[in-house]
C-alpha positions as CSV (number, residue, x, y, z in Angstrom):
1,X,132.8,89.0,92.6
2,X,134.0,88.7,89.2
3,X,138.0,89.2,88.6
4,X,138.8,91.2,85.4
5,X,141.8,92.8,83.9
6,X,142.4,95.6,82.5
7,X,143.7,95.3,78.2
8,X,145.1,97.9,76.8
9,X,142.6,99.2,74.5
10,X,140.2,100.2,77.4
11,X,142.4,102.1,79.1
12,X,142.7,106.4,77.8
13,X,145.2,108.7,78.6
14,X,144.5,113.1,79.0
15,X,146.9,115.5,79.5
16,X,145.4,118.5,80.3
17,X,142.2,117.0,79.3
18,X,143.4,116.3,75.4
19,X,143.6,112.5,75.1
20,X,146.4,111.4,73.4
21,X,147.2,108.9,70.9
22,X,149.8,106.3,70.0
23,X,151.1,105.7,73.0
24,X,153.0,102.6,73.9
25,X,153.6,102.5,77.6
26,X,153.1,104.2,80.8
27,X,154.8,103.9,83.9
28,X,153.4,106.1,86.7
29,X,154.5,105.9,91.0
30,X,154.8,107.8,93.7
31,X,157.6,107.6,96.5
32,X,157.0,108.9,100.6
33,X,160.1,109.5,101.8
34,X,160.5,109.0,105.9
35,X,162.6,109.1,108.7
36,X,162.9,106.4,111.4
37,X,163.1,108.1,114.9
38,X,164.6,106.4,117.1
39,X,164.8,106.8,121.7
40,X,167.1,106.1,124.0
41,X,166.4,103.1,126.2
42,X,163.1,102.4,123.2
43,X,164.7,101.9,120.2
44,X,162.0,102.8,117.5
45,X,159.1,105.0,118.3
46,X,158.1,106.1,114.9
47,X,158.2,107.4,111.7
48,X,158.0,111.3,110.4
49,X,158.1,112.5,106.7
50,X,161.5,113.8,105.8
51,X,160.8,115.1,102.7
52,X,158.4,116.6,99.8
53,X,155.2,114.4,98.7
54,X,156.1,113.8,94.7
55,X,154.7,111.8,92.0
56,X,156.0,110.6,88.7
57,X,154.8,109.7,85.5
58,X,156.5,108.4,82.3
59,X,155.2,107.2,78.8
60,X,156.4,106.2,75.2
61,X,154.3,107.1,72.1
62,X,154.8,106.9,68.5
63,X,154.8,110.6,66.4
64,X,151.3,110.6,65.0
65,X,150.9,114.4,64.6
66,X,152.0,117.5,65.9
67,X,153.2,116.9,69.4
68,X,151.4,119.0,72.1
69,X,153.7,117.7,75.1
70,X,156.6,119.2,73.7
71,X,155.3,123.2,74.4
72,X,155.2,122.1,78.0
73,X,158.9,122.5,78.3
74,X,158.5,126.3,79.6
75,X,157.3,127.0,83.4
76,X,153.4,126.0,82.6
77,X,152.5,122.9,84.9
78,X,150.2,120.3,83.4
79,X,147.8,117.7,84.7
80,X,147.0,114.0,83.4
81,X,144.8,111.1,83.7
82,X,145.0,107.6,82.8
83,X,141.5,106.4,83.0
84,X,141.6,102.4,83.3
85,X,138.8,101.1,84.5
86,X,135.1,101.1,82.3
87,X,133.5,98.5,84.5
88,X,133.4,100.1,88.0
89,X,130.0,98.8,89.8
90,X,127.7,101.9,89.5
91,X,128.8,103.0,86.0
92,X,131.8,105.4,87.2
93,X,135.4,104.6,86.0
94,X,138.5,104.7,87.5
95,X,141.3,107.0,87.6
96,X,144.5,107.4,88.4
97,X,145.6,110.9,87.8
98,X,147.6,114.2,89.1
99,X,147.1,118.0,88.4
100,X,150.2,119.7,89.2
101,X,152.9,118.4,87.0
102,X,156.4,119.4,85.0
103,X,158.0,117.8,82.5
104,X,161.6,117.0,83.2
105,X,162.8,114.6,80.1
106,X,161.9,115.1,76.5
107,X,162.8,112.5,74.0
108,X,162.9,111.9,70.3
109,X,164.2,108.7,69.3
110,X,164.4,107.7,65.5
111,X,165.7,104.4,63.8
112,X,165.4,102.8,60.3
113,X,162.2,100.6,59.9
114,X,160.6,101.9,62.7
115,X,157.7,104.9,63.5
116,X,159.4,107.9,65.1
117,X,158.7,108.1,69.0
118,X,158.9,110.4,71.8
119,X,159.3,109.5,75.5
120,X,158.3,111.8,78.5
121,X,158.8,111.8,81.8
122,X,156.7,114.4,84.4
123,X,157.1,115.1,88.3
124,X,154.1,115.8,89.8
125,X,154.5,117.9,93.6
126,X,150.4,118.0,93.8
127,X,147.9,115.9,93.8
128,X,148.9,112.0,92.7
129,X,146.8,108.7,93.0
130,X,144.0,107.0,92.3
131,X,139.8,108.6,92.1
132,X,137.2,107.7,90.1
133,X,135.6,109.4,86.7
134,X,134.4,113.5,87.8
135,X,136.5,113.2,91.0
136,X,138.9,116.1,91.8
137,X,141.6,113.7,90.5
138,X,139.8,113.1,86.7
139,X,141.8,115.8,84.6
140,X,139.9,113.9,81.6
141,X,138.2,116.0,78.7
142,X,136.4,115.2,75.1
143,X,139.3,116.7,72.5
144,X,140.9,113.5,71.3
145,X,144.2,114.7,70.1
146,X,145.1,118.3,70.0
147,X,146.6,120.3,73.0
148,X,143.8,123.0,74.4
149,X,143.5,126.0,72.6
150,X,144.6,124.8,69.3
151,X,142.6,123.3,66.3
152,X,142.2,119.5,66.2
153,X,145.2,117.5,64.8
154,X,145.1,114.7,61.7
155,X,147.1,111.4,61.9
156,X,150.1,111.6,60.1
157,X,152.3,108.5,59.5
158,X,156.5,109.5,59.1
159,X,158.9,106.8,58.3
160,X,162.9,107.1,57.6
161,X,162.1,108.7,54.3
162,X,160.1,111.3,55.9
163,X,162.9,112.7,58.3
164,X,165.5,115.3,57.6
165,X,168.9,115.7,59.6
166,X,171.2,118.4,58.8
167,X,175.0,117.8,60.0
168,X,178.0,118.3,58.0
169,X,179.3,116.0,55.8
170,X,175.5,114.2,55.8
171,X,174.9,114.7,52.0
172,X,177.4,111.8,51.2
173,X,177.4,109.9,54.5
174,X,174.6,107.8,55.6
175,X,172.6,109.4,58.8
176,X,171.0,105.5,60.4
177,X,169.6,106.3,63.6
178,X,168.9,110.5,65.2
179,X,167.8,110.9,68.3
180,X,167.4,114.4,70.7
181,X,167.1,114.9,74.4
182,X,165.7,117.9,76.4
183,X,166.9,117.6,80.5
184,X,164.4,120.2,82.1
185,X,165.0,121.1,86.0
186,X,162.8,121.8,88.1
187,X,163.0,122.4,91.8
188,X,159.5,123.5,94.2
189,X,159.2,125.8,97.0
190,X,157.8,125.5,99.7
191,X,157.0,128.1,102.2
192,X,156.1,127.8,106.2
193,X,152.6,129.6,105.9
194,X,150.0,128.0,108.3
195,X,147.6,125.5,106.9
196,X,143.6,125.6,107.6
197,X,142.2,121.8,107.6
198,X,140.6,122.7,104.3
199,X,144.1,123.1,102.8
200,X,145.0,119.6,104.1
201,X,141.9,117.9,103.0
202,X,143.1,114.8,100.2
203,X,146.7,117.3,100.5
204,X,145.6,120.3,98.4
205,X,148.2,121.9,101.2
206,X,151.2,119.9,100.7
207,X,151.5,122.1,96.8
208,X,154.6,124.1,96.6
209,X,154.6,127.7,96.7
210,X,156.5,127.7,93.4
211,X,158.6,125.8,91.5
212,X,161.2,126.8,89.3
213,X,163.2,126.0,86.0
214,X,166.5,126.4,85.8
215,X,168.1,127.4,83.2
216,X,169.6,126.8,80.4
217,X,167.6,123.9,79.0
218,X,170.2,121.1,78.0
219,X,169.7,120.1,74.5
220,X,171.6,117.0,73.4
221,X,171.3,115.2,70.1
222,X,172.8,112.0,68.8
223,X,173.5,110.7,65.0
224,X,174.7,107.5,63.7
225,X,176.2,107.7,60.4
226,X,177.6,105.4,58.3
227,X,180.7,106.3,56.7
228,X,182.0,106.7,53.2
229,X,183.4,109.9,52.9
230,X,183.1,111.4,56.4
231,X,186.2,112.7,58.5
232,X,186.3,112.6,62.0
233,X,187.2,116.3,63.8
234,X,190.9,116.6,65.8
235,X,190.4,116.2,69.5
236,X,192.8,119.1,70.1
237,X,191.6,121.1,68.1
238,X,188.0,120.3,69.6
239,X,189.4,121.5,73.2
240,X,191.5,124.9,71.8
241,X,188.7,126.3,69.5
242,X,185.6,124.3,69.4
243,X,183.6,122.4,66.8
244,X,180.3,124.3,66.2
245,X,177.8,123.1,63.6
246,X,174.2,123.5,61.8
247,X,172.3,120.7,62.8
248,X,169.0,120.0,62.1
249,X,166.5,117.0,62.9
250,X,163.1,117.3,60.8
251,X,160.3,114.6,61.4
252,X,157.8,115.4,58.0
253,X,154.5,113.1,56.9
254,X,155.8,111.0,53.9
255,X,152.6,111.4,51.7
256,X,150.5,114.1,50.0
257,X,146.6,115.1,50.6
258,X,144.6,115.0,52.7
259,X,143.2,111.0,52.9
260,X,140.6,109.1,55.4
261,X,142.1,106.2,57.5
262,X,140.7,102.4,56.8
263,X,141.2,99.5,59.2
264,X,141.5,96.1,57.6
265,X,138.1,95.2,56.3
266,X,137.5,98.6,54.8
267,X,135.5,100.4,57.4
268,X,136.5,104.4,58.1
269,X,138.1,104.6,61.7
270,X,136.7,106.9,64.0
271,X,137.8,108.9,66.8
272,X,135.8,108.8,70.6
273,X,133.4,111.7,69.4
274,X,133.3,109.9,67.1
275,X,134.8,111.6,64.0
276,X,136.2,109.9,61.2
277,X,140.1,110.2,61.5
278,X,141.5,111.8,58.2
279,X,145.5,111.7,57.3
280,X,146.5,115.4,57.1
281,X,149.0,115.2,53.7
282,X,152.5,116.3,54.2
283,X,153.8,118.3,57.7
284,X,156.3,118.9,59.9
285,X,156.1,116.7,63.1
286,X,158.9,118.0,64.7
287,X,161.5,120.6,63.5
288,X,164.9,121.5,65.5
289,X,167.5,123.2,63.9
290,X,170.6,124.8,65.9
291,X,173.4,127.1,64.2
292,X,175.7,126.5,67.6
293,X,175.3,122.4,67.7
294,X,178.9,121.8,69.6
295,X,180.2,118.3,68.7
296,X,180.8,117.1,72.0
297,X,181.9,113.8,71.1
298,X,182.7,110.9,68.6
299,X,182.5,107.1,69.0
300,X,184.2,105.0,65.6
301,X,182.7,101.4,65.6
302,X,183.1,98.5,62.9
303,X,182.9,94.7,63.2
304,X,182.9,91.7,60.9
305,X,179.8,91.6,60.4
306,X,179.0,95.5,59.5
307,X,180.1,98.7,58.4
308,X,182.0,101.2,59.6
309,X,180.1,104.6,61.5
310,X,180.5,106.9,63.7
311,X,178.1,108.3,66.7
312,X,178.1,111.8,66.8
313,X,176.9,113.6,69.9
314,X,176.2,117.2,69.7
315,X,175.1,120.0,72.8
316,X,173.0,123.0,72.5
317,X,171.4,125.6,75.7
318,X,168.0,126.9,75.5
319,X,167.8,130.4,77.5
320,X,164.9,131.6,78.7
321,X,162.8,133.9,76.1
322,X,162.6,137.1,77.9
């Protein structure tokens, strides 16, 4: 029996059967959490599950086009599939998916001289594990990048002279690294309704009853600036009244028109369908922009070797839209 791995670029990720692009890394596990029971006069005897079945799933990708994970930070559950396997005997693939998760972390991270990039973490309290390719654990579908329901999605490239950020003071002081957080959580419910054997079967039955978002959303968002001009705000004055400002991060596509993508010898690339893949002209990636950005913090740094900035850390809540 022949022993293969697994490279990257035969391996396809779906969430909520859109496959997604530009990812770096994913890191998916699962954890059964038990409880040793011990006897008198027998010591162990055996164990018993102390706990909720949950999954979780984590990945890096570069901002390529309009994100369609970041809508998921509402109460709608999601499902995804990392198919990584082409050369199953029999012609299947295999799968290692779930179809009842949340996202919990959110995160945009940009830097000079690098892509923009979002990381996302999910908790899955359904199905989680391994299947093969049409199995009820293959959440897979054919639209290669946007989310369901909305039209299909062009590359488009940002760099650091594609993204806006909107503090004060930022029109003379250099903004060198943004970056934004979203901590979303989540807690299931479970209720004591009895179970057929059909419920049970692969653990369809072990799916909460419910699970809920609290609120508000915490919003957090970091800048690094360097300074010329900039003035740092008095911590007293911070506690008595508060330091509330506009602050804005804005991810755009740093060229015009609408182009088709090349790969080194010239040829059109091509999407899975296959499509050529066309660069959509100028957009907005990603747009935040808060009026009650609280400065929650402020860290001064200098060495021999560099300039002087400041990290600036702001806070924001998200209520629920009623």
């Amino acid at each position: 029996m022949a022993k293969n791995a697994v490279p990257s670029y035969e391996q396809q990720f779906f969430v909520n059967g859109t496959g997604l692009s530009g990812i770096r890394d994913i890191s998916a596990g699962y954890t059964v959490p038990e409880e040793r029971v011990d006897a008198l006069g027998a010591g162990f005897v055996r164990n018993i599950y102390a706990g909720p079945l949950q999954g979780s799933m984590s990945f890096a990708r570069d901002i390529l086009y309009d994100d369609p994970i970041l809508r998921f930070t509402g109460e709608s559950p999601l499902s995804g599939t990392l198919i990584y396997d082409t050369e199953l005997d029999g012609g299947g693939e295999k799968v290692l998916g779930f179809n009842t998760g949340y996202l919990t972390d959110y995160r945009v991270n940009c830097n000079i001289g690098d892509v923009p990039t979002v990381d996302c973490s999910f908790v899955s309290f359904g199905r989680f594990g391994s299947g093969i390719r049409q199995g009820d654990l293959d959440c897979s579908g054919q639209a290669p990048y946007s989310a369901v329901n909305f039209q299909k999605e062009y590359f488009a490239f940002a760099n650091q002279g594609s993204i806006e950020c909107g503090l004060n003071q930022s029109g003379t002081n250099r903004v060198t690294q943004a970056a934004q957080s979203y901590a979303i959580q989540r807690e299931p419910v479970y209720d004591l309704s009895q179970k057929t054997a059909s419920d049970l079967t692969g653990g369809a039955g072990f799916v909460p009853a419910e699970v809920l978002t609290h609120y508000p959303i915490e919003v957090r968002t970091n800048f690094t600036v360097e300074v010329d001009d900039f003035e740092t705000a008095n911590i007293m004055d911070t506690i008595r009244s508060g330091h509330y400002e506009t602050i804005q991060l804005k991810i755009n596509k740093s060229l015009e028109g609408i182009m088709p993508l090349f790969d080194t010898v010239g040829d059109p690339l091509q999407d899975s369908v296959p499509e050529n893949l066309l660069d959509n002209g100028r957009r907005t990636l990603y747009n935040f922009r808060s009026v009650t950005g609280q400065l929650v913090s402020e860290n001064i740094n200098t060495s021999i070797d560099g300039v002087l900035s400041v990290n600036l850390g702001f806070v924001d809540f998200l209520n629920k839209e009623l």
